[in-house]
N, C-alpha and C positions, 0 to 999 in steps of 0.2 A: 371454182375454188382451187388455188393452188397450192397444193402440200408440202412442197415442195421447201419454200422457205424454212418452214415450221419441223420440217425434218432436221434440217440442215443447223440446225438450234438445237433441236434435240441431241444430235449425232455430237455438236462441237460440247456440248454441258455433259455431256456422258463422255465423252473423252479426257475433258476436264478431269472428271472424279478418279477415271482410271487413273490417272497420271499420278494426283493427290495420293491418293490407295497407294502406289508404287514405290512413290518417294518416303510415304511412312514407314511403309514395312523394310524398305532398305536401308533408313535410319537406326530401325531396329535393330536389322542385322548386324550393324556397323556396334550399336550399343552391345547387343548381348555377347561379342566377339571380343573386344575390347576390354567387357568385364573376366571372361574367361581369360583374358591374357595378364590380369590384373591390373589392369589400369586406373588412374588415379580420379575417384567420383568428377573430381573438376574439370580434369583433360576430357570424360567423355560429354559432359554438358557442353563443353566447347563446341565438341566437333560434331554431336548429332543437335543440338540445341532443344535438347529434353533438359529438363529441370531437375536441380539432386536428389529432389523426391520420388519422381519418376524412375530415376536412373535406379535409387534405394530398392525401390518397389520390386523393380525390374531382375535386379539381385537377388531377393527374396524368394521370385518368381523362380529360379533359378535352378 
């Protein structure tokens, strides 16, 4: 039996989710930086592609 494939699956779908994970929380940073600089609910939906509800939320969060 060879493991090996099945590793190699493993290792590239678990690289995937880091990756996913990474890009969120860098978004985030990007939003909650942006809001501290007062920027406008619509310019940060733009450029992190969170939604204005999110973004609200996020603010409240704050």
């Amino acid at each position: 039996m060879n493991l090996f494939p099945a590793y190699e699956k493993w290792h590239e779908e678990t690289l995937a989710i880091g990756k996913a994970r990474g890009r969120s929380l860098e978004r985030l940073s990007i939003a909650r930086t942006m809001l501290q600089e007062g920027a406008a609910i619509a310019l940060i939906t733009k450029v992190t592609g969170f939604s204005a509800k999110e973004i609200e939320q996020l603010s409240l969060e704050q």
